[in-house]
C-alpha positions as CSV (number, residue, x, y, z in Angstrom):
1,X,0.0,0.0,0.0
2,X,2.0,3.4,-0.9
3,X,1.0,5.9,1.7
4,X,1.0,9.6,0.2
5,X,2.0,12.5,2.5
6,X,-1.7,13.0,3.2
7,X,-1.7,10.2,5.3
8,X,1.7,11.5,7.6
9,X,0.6,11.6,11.2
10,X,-0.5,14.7,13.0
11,X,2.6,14.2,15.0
12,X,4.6,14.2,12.1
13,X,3.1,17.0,10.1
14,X,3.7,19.6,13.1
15,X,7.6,18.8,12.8
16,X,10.2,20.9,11.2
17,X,12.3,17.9,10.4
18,X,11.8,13.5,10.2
19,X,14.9,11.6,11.0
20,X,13.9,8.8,7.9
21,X,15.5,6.0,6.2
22,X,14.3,3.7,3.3
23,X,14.5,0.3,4.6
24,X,13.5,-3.4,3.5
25,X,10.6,-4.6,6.0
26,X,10.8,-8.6,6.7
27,X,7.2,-10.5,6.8
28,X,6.3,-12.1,10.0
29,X,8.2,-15.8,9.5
30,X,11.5,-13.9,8.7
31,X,10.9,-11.6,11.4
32,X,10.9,-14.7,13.6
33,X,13.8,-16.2,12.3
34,X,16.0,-13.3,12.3
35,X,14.6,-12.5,16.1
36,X,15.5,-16.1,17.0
37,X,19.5,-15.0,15.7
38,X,18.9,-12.3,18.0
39,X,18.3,-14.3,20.8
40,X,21.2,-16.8,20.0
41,X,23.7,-13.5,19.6
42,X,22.5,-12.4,23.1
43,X,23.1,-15.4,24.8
44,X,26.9,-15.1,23.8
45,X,27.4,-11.2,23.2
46,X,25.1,-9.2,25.9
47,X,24.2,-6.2,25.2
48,X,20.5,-4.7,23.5
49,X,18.5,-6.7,21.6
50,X,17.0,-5.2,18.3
51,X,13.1,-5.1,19.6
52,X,11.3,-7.6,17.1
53,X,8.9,-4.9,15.3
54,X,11.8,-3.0,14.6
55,X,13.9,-5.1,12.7
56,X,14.8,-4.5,8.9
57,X,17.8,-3.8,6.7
58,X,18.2,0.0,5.7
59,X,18.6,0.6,2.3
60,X,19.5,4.4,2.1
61,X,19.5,6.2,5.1
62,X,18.6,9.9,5.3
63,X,19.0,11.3,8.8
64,X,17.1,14.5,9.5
65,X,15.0,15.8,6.5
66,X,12.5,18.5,6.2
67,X,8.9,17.4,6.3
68,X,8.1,19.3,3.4
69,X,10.3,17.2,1.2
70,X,8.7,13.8,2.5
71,X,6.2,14.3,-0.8
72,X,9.3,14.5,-3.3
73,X,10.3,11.4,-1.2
74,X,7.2,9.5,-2.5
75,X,7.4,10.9,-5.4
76,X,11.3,9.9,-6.1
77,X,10.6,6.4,-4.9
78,X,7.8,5.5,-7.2
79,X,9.9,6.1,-10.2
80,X,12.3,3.6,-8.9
81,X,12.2,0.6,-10.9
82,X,13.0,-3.0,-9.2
83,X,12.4,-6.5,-9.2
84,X,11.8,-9.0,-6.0
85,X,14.9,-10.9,-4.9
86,X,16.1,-13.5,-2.5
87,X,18.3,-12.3,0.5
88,X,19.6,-15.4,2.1
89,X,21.4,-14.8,5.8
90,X,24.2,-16.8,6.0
91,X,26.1,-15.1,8.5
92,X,26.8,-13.6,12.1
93,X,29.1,-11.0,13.1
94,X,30.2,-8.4,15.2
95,X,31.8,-4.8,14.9
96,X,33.9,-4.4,17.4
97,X,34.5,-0.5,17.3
98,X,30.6,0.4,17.6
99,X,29.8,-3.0,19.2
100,X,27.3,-4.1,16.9
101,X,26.2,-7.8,16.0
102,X,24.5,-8.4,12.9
103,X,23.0,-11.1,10.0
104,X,24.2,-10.9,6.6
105,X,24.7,-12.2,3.1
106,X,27.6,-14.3,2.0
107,X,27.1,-11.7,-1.2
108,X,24.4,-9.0,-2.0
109,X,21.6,-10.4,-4.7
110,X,22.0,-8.1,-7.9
111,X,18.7,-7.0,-7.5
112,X,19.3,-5.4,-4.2
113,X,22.4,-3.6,-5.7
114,X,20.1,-2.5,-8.4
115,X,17.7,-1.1,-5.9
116,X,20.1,0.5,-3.4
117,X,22.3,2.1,-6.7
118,X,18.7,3.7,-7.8
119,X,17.4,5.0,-4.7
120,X,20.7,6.7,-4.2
121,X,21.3,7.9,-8.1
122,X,17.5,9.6,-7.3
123,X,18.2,10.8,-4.0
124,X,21.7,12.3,-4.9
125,X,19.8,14.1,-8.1
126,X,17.2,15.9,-6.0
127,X,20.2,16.7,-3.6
128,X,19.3,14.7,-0.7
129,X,22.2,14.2,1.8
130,X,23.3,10.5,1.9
131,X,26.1,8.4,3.6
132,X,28.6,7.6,0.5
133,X,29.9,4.6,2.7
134,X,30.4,1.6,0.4
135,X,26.2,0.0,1.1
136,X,27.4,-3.6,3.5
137,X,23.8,-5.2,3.6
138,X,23.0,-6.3,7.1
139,X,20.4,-6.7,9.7
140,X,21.4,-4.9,13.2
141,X,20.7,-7.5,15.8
142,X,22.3,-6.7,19.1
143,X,23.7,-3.1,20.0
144,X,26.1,-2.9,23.2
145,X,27.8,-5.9,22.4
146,X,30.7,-7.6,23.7
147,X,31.1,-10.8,21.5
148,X,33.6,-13.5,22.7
149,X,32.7,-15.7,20.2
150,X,29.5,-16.3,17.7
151,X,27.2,-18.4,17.2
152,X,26.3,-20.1,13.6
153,X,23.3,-20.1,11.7
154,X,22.7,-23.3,10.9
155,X,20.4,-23.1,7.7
156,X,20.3,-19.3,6.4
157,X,17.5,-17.2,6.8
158,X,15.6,-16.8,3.7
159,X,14.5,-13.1,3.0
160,X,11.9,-12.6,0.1
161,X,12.0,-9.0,-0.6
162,X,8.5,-8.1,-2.8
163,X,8.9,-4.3,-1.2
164,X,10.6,-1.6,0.1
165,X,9.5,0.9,2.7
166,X,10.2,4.5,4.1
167,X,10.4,5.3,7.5
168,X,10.4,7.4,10.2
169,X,12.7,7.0,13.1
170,X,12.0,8.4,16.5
171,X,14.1,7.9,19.5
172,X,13.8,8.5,23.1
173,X,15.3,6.9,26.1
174,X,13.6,3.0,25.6
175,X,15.4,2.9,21.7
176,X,14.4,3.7,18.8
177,X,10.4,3.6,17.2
178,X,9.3,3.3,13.9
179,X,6.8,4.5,11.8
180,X,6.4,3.3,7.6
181,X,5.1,7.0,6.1
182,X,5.0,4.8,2.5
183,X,5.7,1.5,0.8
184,X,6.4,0.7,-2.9
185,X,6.2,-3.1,-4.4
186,X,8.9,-4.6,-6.0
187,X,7.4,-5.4,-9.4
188,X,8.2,-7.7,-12.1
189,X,9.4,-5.9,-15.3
190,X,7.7,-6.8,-18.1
């Protein structure tokens, strides 16, 4: 369903500025799955858990923007053009200097590099800020962490990607909340 800046909240609307990222949004089963990981990490790595609802993998991320450009937003991501892919988790790690433990590829599904490359290419031309850090696909699973060793994932975690989303982040002192402001399918070209 793509949301149109008519439907922002209230909340939202009365803001100067949205703190936003586009992001791929797992169904309920790879939810599960990848919460599971999360649970297996914390067992041997402490630290915060990534709160179930909130887990994903960020595409392109923002930071603050201005609310009134959340309608060239929507308008910028229908014209991007992708397919549906597979995203199989093969791995766990852990990055030691901001102590983040993660699930990732083995290697990133040309679609997904597709889709990333075009979001930014759009972005960049309607001179949106954007990080220009090489894109590492990953799922942030634990934050805080101390990992002394890691635990496998014994069959990968199959991630069918049919859409991408854009959110709204919104942190206070129990983590961070988010909010999908719009959605766009992943469609078949013809």
């Amino acid at each position: 369903m793509l949301m149109g800046a008519d439907a922002l909240s209230p909340q939202l609307e009365a803001q100067k500025t949205a703190r936003l990222f586009f992001a791929l949004w797992p169904d309920g089963k790879t939810r599960d799955a990848l919460d599971k990981a999360g649970q297996q990490l914390h067992a041997v790595c402490g630290g915060r858990r990534t709160r179930r609802e909130t887990i994903h993998i960020t595409l392109v991320f923002l930071g603050n923007v201005p609310v009134e450009r959340i309608d060239m937003l929507h308008a910028l991501a229908a014209q991007v053009s992708a397919t549906p892919f597979e995203l199989v988790l093969t791995k766990l790690g852990w990055w030691k200097h901001n102590r983040v433990s993660w699930a990732a590829p083995d290697s990133m599904p040309p679609a997904l590099a597709a889709l990333v490359n075009d979001l930014e290419r759009a972005l960049n031309a309607q001179d949106f800020q954007i990080d220009a850090r090489p894109y590492l696909p990953h799922v942030t699973l634990i934050r805080k962490a101390n990992c002394l060793g890691m635990p496998s994932l014994e069959a990968g975690i199959v991630w069918k990607a049919e859409e991408y989303v854009l959110v709204r982040s919104v942190t206070d002192a129990s983590g961070a909340a988010y909010e999908v402001i719009g959605c766009w399918p992943l469609a078949t070209t013809l």
